[in-house]
Every structure is written in C-alpha cells, then in structure tokens.
C-alpha positions in Angstrom: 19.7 -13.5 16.6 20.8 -16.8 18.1 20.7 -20.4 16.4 18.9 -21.4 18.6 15.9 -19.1 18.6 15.9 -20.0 15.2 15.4 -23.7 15.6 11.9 -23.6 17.2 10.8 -21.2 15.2 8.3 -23.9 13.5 9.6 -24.1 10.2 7.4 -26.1 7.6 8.3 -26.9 4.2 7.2 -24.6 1.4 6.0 -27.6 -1.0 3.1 -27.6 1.5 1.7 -25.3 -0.6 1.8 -26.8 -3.9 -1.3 -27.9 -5.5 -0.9 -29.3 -9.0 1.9 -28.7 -11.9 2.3 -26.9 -15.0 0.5 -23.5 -16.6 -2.3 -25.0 -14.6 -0.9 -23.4 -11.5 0.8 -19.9 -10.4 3.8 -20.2 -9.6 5.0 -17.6 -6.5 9.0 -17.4 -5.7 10.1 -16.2 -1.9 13.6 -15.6 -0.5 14.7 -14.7 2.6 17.3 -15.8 5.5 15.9 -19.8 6.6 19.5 -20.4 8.2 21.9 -17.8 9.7 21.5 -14.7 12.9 17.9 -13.4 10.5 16.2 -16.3 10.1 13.7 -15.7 12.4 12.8 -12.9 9.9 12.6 -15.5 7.1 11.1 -18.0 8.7 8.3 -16.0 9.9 8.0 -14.8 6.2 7.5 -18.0 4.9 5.1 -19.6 7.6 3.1 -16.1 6.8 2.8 -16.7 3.5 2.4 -20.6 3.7 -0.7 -19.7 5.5 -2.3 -17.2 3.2 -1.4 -19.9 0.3 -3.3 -22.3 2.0 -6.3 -20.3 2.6 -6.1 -18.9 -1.2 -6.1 -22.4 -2.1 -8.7 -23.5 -0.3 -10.8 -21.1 -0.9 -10.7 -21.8 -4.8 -7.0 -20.4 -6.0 -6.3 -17.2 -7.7 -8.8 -16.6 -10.8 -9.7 -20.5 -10.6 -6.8 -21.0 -10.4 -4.4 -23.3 -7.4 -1.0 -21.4 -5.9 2.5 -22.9 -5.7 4.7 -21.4 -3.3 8.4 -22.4 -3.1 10.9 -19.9 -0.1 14.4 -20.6 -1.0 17.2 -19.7 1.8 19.4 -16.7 1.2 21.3 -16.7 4.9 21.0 -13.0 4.5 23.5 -12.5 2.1 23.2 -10.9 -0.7 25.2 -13.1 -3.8 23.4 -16.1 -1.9 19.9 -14.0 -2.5 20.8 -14.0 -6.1 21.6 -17.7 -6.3 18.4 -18.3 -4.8 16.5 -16.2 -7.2 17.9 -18.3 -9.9 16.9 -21.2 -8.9 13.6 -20.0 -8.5 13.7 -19.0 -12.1 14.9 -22.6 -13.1 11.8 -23.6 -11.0 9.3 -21.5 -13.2 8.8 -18.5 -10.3 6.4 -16.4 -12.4 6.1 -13.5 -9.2 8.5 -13.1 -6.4 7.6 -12.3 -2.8 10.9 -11.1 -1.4 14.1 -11.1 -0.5 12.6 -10.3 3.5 16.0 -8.5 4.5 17.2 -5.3 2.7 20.6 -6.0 1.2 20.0 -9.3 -0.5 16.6 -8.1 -2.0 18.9 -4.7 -3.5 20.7 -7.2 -5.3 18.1 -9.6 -6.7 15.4 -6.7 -7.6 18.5 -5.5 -9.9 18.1 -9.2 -11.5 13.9 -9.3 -11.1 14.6 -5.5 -13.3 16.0 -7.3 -16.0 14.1 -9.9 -15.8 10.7 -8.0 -16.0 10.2 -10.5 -12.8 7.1 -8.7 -10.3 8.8 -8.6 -7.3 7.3 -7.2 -3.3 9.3 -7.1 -0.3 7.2 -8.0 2.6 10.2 -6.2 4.8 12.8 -5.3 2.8 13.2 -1.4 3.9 16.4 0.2 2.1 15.2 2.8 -0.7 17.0 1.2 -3.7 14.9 -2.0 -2.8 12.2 -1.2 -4.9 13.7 1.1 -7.4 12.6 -0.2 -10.8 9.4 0.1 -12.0 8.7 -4.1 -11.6 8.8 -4.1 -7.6 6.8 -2.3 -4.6 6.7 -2.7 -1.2 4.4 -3.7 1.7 6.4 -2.4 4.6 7.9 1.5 5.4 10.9 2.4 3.9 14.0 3.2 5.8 13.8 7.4 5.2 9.9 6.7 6.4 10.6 4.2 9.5 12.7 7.3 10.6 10.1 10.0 9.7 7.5 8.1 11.7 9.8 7.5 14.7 10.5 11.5 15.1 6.9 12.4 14.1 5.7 9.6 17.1 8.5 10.7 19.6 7.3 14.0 19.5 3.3 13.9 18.7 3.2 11.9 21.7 5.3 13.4 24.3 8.1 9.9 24.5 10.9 12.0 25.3 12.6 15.4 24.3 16.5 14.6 24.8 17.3 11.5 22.4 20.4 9.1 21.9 20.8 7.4 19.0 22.9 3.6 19.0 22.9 2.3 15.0 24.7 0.2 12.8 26.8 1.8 10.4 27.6 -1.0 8.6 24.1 -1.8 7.8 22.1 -0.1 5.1 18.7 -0.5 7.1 20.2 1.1 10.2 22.1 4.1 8.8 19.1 4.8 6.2 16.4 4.9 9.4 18.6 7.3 11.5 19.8 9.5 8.8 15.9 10.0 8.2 15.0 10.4 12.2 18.4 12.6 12.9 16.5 15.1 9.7 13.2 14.7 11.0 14.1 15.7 14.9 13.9 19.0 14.3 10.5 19.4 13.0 9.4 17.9 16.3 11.0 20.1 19.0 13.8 16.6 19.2 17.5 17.6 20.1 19.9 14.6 19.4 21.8 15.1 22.0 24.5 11.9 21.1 24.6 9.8 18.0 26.6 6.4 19.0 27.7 4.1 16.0 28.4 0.4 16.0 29.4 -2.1 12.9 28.9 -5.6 12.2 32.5 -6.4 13.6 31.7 -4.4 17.2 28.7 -5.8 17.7 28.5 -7.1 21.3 29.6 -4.7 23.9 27.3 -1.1 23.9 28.8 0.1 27.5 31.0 2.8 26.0 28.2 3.9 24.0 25.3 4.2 26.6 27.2 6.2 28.7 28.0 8.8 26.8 24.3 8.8 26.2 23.4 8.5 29.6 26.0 11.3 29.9 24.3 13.5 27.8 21.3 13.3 29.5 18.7 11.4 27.1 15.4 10.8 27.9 14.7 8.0 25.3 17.2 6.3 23.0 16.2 5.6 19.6 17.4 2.0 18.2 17.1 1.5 14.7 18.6 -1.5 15.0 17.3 -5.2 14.9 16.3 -7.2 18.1 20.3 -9.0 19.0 21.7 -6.3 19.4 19.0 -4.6 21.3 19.2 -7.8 23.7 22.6 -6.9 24.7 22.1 -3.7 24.9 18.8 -3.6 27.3 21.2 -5.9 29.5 24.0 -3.7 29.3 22.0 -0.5 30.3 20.5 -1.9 33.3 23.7 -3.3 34.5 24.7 0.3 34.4 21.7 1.3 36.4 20.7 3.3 33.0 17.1 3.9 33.4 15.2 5.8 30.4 12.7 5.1 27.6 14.0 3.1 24.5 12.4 3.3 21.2 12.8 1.5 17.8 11.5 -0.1 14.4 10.7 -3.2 13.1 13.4 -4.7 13.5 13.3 -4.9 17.1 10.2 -7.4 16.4 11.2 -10.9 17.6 13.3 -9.7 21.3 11.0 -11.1 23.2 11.4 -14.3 21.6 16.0 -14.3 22.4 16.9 -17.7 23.8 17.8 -16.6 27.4 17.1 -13.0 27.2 15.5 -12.2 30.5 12.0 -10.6 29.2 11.6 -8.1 31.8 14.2 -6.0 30.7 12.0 -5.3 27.6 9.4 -4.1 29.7 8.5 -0.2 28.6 10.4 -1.0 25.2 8.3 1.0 22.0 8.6 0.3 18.6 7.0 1.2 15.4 5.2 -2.0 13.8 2.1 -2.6 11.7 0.6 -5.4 14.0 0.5 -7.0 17.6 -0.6 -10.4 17.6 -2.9 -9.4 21.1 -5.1 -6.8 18.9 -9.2 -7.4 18.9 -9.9 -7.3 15.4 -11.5 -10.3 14.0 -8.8 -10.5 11.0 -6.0 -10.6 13.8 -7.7 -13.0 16.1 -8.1 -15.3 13.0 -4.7 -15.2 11.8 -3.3 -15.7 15.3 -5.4 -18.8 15.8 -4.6 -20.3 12.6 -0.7 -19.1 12.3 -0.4 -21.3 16.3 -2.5 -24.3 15.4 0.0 -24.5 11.8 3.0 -23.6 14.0 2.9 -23.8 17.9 3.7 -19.9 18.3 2.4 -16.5 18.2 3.3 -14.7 15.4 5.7 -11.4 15.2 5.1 -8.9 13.0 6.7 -10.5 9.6 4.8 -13.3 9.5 1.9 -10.8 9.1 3.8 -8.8 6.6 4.4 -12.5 4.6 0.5 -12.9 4.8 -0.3 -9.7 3.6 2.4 -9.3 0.9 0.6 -12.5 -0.5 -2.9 -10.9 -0.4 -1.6 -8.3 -1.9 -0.5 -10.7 -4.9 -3.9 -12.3 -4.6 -5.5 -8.8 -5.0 -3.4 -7.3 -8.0 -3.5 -10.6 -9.8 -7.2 -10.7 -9.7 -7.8 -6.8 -10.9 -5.7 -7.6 -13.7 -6.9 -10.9 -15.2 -3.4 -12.7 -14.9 -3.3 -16.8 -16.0 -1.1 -19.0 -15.2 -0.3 -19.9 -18.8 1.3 -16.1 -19.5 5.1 -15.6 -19.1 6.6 -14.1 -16.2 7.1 -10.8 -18.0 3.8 -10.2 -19.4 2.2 -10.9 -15.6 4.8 -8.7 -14.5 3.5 -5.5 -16.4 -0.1 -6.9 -15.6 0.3 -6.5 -12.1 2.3 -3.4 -11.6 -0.4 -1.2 -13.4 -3.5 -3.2 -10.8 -1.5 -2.7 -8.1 -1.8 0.8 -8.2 -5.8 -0.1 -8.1 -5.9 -2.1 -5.5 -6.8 -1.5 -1.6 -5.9 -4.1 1.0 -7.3 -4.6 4.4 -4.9 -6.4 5.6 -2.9 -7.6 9.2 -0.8 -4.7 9.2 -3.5 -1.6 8.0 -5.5 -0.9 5.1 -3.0 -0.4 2.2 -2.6 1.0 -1.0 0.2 1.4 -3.3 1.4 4.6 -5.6 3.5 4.4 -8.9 6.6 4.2 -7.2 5.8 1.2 -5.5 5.4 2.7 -1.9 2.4 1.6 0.4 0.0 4.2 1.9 -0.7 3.1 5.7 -0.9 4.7 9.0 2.2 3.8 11.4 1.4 2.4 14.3 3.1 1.7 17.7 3.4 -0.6 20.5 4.6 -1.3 23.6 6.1 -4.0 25.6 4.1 -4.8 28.9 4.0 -7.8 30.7 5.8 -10.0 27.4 3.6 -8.5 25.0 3.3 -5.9 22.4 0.3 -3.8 23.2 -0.7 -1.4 20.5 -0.8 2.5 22.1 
C-alpha cells in the first residue's frame, strides 16, 4: 500500500457531517488508518460512512434526531488506535464504528469493554475483535473468510492442488489460513505447499512461488492484503508462473496500486461482499453518489463503512436510543436491538447473533478487464 495511492484517495473531512452540538445530536466515533501503507482501507471507511451520515441526516436524523460523525487516524497501529479512541471519548463519542484494521481495533474493543462503549468493526476480522459482549461485526471473521475460501475453491471447481503465501506476522493472515488449511479437507483440497512471509520480508515472493509452482498448484490462496499481492502477481509472471490466484478482502483495493500494471490482475478471485459494477438499484445509487462526493469508484470498505452505519441507524432506532442518554446506557440499548434487526445493505442482507457475528451469504468476484465482476 503506497503513499501515494493513498493521496488521491479523495479524503474529506469528517466535520462534514456534523449537524448541531450538544445532547441534541448523536455522537458516532470512527478509527481507522488515514495516514500510513492501510489508509486506503481507512479512508474508504470514512468516505463510506460520511456518505450514509449525510443521507441519515438529510433524510431527518436518527429518531429526530441529526448525526455527528468524527474518524480519527490510528496509522494502523494499535497503541495509536487507543490514543485515538480517547480522544474520541474527550469528544463525547457515544458509539464507535471501528477500528477498520484488526490489530488496533483488538486493542481498543478491550477499552470500548470497559467502557460499556457499543463498538462495530466495518472490517476488523481477527476473532478477539469482537469478544466482549459491547461489540459485533459487519464483515467475516478471519476462521470464516478461510471457511468460505475452501468451501468456494471446492463447490466451484477453482482448483484442486493449492499453495498457500501468508503473513505470519499478521493476525488477519495466519487466522484466515489456519481456518482454509482446516477446511481443505472437507472439500477434496490438498495443500500441497504452505509459504510464510513477515512484515520484515515483505518484498521479494520468488523463493516462495517456486516451491509452489514446484509442487504443482493449480490456484494459490492469498490471505494476504493487496501490496503484497502487487508484488507478488509481478513476481509470478516474471517467472512465467501461470495458475489461478485466489484471496479475501483484503486484496480489495489492487487494482487501484500506483504503477501496478492492471493486467496482471486479470483472472485474480477474491471473496468480497460487493462490486461496485453490480445491477442492483442500492449499488448503482451508492456508486453514483460515493464518485460525485469523491471522484472514484468505491472498493469494497467503503461499502462496509456505509453499511456498518445503517446498521447503527437500524439498532438505534429498534431500541429507542436519545441523544441525551450516556454512552453506557445506549450501549446495552443497542446490543439487545441489534440482535432484532435485518439489514439490506451494500454488502447482503444481514443479521447479527448474540455473539456479535453477521449472518450473510459470501460472495465472489473476479477481475476482468479492471473490474471486479461478481461470479
């Protein structure tokens, strides 16, 4: 994830949201990377949710009542994350949409626990993301991104023979493979070569893909985010390695790399929620409004920002929340409503159980011609 990407990403202030001051107003909290290699992440995030904010204000508030929505920058990093939840606090954040990566929003759901805070990740994937009984979640988890990606793999006929590159250094990585490397076997999958990498090692793949390509896989499986990936789709056609590759969400945003050549994305699958090319009138909407706000198309988080707001929306208004109640007290409002609740949203008709999971189908897509296209 390059600087530079990052800088025409079409960032817009959060106080764009803000409507009026005091218990008059909601007040909703967001973190996530703004600066650093995952802001596009963040920044999508935000402009997802500044957009839903907007709507929901326009269209007469939450309960009667107008939105504030403040993103503060967390760089990815997970003591920044908490800094930035603090603030939020010192703001008067009565709900927290966030952290969008999965190690900074581990540490500050420990703090939104203690806090009674109501807390949803739009993206953060790691299990112990959501594990108190204040926060739930709008995307898959790791363990089910990795499910998913064996049950597609092999429902669908992808590939038989699979190699595995992922980061063991990153909790989001290692959680999705350990899941997938499990799951294989249900699906007739051999992992025939499982090829690590860390933070630190992060720019040459060569010895890796051979010893893949070696071992005769048909698709490798890249629970990995999009940089890396980048390199690596160079790297294997350097090496005149020629074979299906597969991932999550996090390979959302490749096609937008400063100076990645897109063509050697073409074929690429991944697991996401939404493509921003799909007919439904809710998609053709958003992607209308999301480029005449922002001068892009939007990936996959900015629809996961959208939604995770809707989904505020949604609770908040089965459960009678005012702006005038404390953080705590809308906290256990909304965790027993969101159990209610049933979202149409961008990225599939949602619910949500106890434990703060979302029911939804997975979906797929492929890269053709620059574009996801849903399969």
């Amino acid at each position: 994830m390059l600087v530079a990407v990052v800088a025409g990403c079409g960032k817009k202030d959060s106080g764009d949201s803000s409507s009026s001051e005091g218990s008059e107003t909601f007040k909703i909290g967001g973190i996530g990377p703004l600066t650093g290699p995952a802001a596009v992440y963040g920044i999508a995030v935000q402009n997802g949710a500044d957009l839903a904010v907007k709507e929901i204000n326009e269209a007469g508030g939450i309960n009667g009542k107008q939105v504030e929505f403040k993103m503060e920058d967390d760089t990815h990093d997970a003591e920044k994350a908490v800094n930035a939840y603090n603030t939020l606090k010192d703001w008067g954040m009565q709900m927290l949409m966030g952290t969008v990566t999965s190690d900074p929003c581990i540490a500050v759901e420990a703090e939104a626990e203690a806090d009674n805070m109501f807390l949803i990740t739009p993206s953060g994937t790691a299990v112990d993301c959501i594990k108190g009984g204040n926060a739930f979640r709008l995307c898959f988890s790791d363990p089910t991104q990795g499910i998913k990606a064996a049950e597609y793999i092999g429902e669908h006929g992808v590939g038989k023979k699979i190699g595995v590159i992922y980061d063991s250094s990153s909790s989001y990585s290692k959680g999705i493979y350990e899941n997938f490397a499990k799951e294989a076997d249900n699906h007739d999958l051999e992992v025939v070569a499982a090829e690590a990498f860390t933070a630190d090692s992060n720019k040459d793949f060569t010895v890796q893909l051979k010893k893949i390509k070696d071992a005769g896989a048909d698709v490798v499986f890249l629970p990995i985010y999009y940089d890396e990936t980048a390199l690596i789709l160079k790297q294997a056609k350097d090496m005149e390695f020629d074979t299906t590759f597969f991932g999550c969400d996090g390979l959302d945003g490749l096609l937008s790399v400063e100076g990645f050549d897109t063509s050697l994305a073409e074929g690429v699958m991944l697991l996401t929620p939404f493509a921003a090319n799909a007919e439904d009138e809710l998609t053709k909407k958003f992607v209308a409004d999301f480029d005449a706000a922002y001068s892009q198309t939007p990936i996959q988080f900015a629809a996961d920002g959208y939604d995770a707001i809707y989904a505020i929306k949604a609770a908040a208004e089965e459960g009678g929340i005012t702006p005038d109640m404390s953080a705590s007290d809308i906290c256990d409002a909304l965790v027993t409503s969101m159990t209610k609740i049933e979202l149409k949203g961008l990225t599939g008709t949602i619910s949500w159980a106890d434990d703060g999971e979302p029911d939804k189908e997975p979906k797929a897509a492929i890269i053709e011609g620059g574009e996801y296209v849903m399969k």
